[in-house]
C-alpha positions in Angstrom: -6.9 15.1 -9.5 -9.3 12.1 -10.7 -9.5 9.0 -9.3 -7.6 7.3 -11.6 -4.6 9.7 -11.1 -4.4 8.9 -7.6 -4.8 5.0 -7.6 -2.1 5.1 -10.5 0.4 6.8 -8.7 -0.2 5.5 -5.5 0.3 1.7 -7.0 3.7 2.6 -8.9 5.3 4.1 -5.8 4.0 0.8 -4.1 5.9 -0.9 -6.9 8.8 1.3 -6.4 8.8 -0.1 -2.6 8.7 -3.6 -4.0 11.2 -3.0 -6.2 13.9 -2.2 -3.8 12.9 -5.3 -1.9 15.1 -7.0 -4.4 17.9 -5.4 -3.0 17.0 -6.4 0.5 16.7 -9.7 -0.5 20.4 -9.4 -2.5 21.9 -8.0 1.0 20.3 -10.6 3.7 21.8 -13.6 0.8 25.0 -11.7 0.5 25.5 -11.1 4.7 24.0 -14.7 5.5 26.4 -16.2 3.4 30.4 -16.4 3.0 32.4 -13.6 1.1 33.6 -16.2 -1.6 30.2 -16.0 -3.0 28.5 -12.9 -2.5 29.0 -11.9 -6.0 27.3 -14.5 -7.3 24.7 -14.0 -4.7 24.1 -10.8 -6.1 24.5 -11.7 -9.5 22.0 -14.2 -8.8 19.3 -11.4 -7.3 20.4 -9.2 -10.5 19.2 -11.4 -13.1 16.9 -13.0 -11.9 14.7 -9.5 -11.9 16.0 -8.7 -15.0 15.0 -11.9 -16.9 11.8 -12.4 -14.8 10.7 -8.8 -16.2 11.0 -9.6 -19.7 9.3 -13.0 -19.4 6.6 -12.1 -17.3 5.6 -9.2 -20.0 6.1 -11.3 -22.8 3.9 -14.6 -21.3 3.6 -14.7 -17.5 1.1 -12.0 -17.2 -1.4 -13.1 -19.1 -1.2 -16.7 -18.1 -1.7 -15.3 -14.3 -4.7 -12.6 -15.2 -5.9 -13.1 -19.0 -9.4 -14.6 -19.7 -9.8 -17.6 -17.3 -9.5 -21.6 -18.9 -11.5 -23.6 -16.9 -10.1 -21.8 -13.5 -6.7 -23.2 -14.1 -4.8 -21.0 -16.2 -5.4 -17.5 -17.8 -5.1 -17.5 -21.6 -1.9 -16.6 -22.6 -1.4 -13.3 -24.9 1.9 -12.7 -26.1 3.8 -9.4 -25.9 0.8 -7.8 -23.2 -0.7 -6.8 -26.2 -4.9 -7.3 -24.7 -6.7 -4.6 -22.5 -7.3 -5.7 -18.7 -9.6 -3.5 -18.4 -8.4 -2.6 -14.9 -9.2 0.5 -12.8 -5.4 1.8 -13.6 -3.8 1.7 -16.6 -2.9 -1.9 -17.7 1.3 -1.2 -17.5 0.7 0.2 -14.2 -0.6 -3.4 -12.8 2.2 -5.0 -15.4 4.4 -3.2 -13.4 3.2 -4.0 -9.9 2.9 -7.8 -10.9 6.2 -7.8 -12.3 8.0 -7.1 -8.6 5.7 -9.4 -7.0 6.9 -12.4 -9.4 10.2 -11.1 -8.9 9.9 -11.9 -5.3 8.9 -15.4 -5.8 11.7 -16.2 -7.8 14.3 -14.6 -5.5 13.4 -16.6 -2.5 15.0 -19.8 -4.0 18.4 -17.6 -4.4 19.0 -18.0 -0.5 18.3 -21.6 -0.2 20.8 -23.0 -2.8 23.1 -20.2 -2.3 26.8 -21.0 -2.4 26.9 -24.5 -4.2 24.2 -23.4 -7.6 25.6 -23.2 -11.0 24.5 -19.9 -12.3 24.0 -20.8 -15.3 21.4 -23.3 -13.9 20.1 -21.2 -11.8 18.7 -18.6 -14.8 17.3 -21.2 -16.5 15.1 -22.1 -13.2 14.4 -18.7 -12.4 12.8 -18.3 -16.1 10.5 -21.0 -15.2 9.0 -19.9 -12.4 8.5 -16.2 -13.4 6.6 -17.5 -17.1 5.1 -20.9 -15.6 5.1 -22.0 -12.0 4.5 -18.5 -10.2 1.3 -17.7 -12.7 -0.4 -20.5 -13.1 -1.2 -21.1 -9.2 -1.5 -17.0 -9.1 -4.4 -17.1 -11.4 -6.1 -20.1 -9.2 -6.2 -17.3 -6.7 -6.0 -13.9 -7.8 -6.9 -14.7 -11.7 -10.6 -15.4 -11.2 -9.4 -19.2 -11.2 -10.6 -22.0 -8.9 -9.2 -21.1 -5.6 -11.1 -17.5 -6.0 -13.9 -19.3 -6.8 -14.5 -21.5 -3.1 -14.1 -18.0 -1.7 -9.7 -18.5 -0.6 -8.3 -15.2 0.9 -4.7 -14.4 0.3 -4.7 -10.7 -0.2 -1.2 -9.9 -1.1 0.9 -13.0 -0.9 1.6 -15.1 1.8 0.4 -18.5 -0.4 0.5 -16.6 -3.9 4.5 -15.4 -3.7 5.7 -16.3 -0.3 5.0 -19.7 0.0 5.3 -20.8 -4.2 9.1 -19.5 -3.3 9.5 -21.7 0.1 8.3 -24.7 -1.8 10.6 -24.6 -4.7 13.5 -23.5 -2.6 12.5 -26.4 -0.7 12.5 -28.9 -3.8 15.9 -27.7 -4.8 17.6 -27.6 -1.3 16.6 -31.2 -1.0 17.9 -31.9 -4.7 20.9 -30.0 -4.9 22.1 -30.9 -1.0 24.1 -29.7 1.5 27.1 -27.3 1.2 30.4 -29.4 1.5 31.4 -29.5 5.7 27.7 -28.5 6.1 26.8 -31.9 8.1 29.8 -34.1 10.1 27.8 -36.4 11.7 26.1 -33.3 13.5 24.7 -30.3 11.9 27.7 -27.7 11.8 27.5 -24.0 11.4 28.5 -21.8 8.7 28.7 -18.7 9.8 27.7 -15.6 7.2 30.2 -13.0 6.9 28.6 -9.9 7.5 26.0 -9.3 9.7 25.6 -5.3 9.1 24.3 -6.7 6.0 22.1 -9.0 6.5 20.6 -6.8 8.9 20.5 -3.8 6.2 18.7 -6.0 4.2 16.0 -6.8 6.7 15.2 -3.0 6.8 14.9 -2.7 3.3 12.7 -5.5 3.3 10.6 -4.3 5.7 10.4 -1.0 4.2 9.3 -2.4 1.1 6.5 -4.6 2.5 4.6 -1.2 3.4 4.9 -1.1 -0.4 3.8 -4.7 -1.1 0.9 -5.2 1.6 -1.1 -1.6 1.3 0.0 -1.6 -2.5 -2.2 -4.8 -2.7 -5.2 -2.2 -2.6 -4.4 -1.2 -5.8 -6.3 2.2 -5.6 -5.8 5.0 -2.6 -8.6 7.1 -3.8 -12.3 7.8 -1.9 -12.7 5.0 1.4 -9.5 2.8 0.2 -7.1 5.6 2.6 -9.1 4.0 5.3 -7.7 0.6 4.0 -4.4 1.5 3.5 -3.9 3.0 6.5 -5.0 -0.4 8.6 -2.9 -2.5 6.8 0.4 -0.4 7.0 -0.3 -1.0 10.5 -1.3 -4.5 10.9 1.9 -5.4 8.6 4.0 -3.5 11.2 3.1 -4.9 14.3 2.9 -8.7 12.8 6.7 -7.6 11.9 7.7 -6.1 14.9 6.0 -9.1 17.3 8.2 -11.6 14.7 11.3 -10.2 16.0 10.3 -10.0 19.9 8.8 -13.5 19.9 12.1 -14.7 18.2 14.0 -12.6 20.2 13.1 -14.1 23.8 13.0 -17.5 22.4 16.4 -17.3 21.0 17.8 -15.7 24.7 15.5 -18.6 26.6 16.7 -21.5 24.2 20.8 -20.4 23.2 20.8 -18.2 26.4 22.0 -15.5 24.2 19.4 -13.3 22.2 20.4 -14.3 18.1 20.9 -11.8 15.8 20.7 -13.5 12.9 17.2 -15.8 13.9 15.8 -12.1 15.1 16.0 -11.1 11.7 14.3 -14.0 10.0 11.6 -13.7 12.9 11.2 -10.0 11.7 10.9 -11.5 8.0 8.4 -14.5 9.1 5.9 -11.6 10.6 5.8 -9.8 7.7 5.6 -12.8 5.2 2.5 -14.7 8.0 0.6 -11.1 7.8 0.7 -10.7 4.2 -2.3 -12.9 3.5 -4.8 -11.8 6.1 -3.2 -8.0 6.1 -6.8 -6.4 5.3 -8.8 -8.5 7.3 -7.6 -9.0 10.5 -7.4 -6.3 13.5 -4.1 -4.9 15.2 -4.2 -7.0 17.9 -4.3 -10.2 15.6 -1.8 -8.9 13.4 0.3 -8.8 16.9 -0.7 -12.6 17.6 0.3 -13.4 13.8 3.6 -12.3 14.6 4.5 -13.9 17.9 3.5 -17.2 16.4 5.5 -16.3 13.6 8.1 -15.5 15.5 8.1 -18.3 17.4 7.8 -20.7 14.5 10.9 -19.3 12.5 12.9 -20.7 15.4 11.6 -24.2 15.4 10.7 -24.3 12.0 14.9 -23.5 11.3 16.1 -25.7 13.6 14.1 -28.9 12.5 14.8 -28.5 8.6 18.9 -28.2 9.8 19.2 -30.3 12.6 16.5 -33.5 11.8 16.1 -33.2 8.2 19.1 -32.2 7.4 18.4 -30.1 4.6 20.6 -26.9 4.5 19.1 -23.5 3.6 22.3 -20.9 4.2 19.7 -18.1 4.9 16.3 -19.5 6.8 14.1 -19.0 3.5 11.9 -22.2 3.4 11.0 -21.8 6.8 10.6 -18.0 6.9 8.8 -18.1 3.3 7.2 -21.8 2.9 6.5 -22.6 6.5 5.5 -19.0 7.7 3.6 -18.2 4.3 1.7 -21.2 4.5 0.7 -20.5 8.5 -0.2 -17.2 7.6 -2.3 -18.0 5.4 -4.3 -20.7 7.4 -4.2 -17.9 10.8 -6.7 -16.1 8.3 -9.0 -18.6 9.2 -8.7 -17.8 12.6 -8.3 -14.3 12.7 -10.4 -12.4 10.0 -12.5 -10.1 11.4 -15.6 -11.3 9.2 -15.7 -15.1 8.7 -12.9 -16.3 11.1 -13.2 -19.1 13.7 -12.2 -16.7 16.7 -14.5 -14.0 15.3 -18.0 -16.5 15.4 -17.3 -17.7 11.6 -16.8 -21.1 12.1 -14.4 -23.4 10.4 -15.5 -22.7 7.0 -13.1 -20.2 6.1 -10.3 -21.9 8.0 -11.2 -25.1 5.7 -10.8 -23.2 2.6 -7.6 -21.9 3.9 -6.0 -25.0 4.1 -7.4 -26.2 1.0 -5.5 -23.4 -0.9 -2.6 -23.8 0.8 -2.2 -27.4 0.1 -2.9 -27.1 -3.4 -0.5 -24.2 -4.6 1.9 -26.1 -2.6 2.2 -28.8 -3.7 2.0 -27.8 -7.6 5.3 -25.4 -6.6 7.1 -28.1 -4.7 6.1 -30.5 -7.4 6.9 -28.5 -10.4 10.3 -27.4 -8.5 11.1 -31.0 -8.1 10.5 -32.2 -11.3 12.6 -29.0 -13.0 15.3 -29.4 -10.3 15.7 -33.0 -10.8 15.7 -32.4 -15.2 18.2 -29.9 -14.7 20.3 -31.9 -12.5 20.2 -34.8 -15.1 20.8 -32.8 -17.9 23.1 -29.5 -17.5 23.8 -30.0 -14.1 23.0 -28.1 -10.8 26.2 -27.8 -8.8 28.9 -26.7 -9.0 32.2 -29.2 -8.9 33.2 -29.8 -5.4 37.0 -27.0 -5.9 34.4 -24.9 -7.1 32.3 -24.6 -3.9 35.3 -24.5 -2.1 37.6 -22.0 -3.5 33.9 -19.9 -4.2 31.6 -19.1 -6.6 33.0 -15.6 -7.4 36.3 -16.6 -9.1 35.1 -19.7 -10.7 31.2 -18.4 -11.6 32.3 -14.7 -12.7 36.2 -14.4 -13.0 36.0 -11.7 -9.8 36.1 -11.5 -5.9 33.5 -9.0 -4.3 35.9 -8.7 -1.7 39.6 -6.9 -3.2 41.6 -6.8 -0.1 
């Protein structure tokens, strides 16, 4: 078999893994939230795959990876009609790019779940699969300016992770809190199904060994070498996430939290994704206790200070941990990083990318949001979020008793 045969197949079973990601994604929303909406939650995860497929073939592609314009944006080609001239066949990266955009937009599903219109909600997710997600992607993995000053996100932790947090971020602020969420005090709102939630954890962590070694995009000569490190280092950062959160959970509530576990799992995966290839075991392990730690922290001052209500811990597991991940590169790399005799040079560009992509998805978020809200609204009407999404949104309960 040539070379080409192998790094084909290898990257579209790595975009099979990534794939079902959306699924784990649909069942951590769905168990995290109440049963009056889980069919809209899943609606939600549905479509927004489905229309972020079609848009990112017929624009976002090219705008992410077509010729570069002045390191800011690639130049759009209609229909993926251009040669990419890739080492695989050009569908084969379509394909793998299309799952990872997929991603982005399916982080904001958690944050404004239970209160969203759908039909809102589609309209956003278009947005950030044909505009928001590519343009910054091409500032890093488009030959575009972040590239450029030599920024290191090898599969994601700025690029999809944190472009998600930041616009989930913009529209939890916009769209508020569930009714009952905050009574002077914030008050808890239980999800309804934990097996769930925690189902969807595995799947997502499955899928990761899809979406950090699939990053290679090739498995053939030395790259086996590659892979093989970077399944690792993604499942120790993941497996540290949960221990970390775990004990600080049992120390702080006196009880060890299921539920925060999970998202500490989810926070090592997401802080490892950037630095995945570059940084040894025993790093990857230190990525995910801080990880781990952070998700705790990082959930309890968005609820409890700010006041901003995310159902299912996604701007802190995705924005927060994405962007710390991303600057722990800095740190850790094996070649380059502060720790390693590198200096702070790396660690400066770091931060430098991080700031920039988000603060164009948090701004672009917030201005969308905010046009939305003024124009075809964002929420639903106050008996709608009570009685639930399902009946009002889709005519159906998930839930026939």
């Amino acid at each position: 078999m040539d070379t080409k045969a192998i790094d084909t197949i290898w990257v579209l079973l790595a975009a099979v893994l990534v794939f079902f990601m959306q699924a784990g994604f649909a069942m951590v929303e769905a168990g995290f939230t109440r049963a009056k909406n889980v069919g809209n939650i899943i609606m939600k995860n549905f479509m927004d795959f489905s229309i972020g497929s079609i848009i990112f073939w017929l624009v976002g592609f090219s705008i992410m990876f077509g010729d570069d314009l002045g390191g800011f944006i690639g130049h759009a080609n209609f229909f993926f009609t251009k040669s990419y001239g890739n080492n695989i066949p050009d569908l084969a990266l379509l394909i793998f790019q299309t799952v990872f955009a997929a991603t982005a937009a399916t982080i904001v599903s958690g944050a404004m779940a239970e209160r969203t219109k759908f039909s809102t909600y589609l309209i956003f997710s278009l947005v950030i699969t044909a505009i928001i997600y590519p343009i910054s992607g091409h500032w890093v993995w488009g030959d575009g300016w972040l590239a450029g000053i030599g920024f290191h996100d090898f599969a994601g932790s700025t690029v999809v992770h944190s472009v998600g947090g930041w616009a989930a971020l913009a529209g939890a602020m916009i769209i508020g809190p569930r009714i009952g969420k905050y009574n002077g005090k914030a008050k808890a709102i239980p999800g309804h199904n934990m097996v769930l939630g925690a189902l969807g954890v595995f799947i997502l962590w499955l899928g990761w060994f899809g979406f950090n070694p699939g990053s290679t995009l090739a498995a053939s000569g030395d790259n086996v070498y590659a892979i093989a490190s970077i399944f690792v280092t993604t499942n120790l950062s993941a497996a540290a996430g949960a221990v970390a959160t775990m004990f600080v959970t049992w120390k702080k509530y006196k009880k060890p939290d299921l539920s925060m576990t999970l998202n500490g799992a989810l926070a090592g995966l997401v802080a490892i994704t950037a630095g995945c290839d570059i940084v040894s075991p025993g790093g990857a392990i230190i990525i995910g206790l801080i990880a781990g730690i952070a998700v705790v922290f990082g959930i309890e001052l968005l609820d409890q200070k700010l006041k901003i209500d995310d159902p299912v811990g996604a701007i802190t597991v995705h924005g927060i941990n994405g962007a710390m991940g991303t600057l722990l590169v800095g740190l850790f790399a094996t070649e380059g990083g502060l720790f390693y005799g590198g200096g702070f040079k790396l660690l400066g560009i770091q931060a430098i990318g991080v700031v920039a992509v988000g603060a164009w998805a948090f701004g672009m978020a917030f201005i969308l949001f905010t046009v939305l809200k003024k124009t075809v609204g964002l929420r639903v009407s106050e008996q709608e979020e009570r009685e639930g999404l399902d009946i009002h949104e889709h005519g159906q309960s998930s839930y026939n008793y």
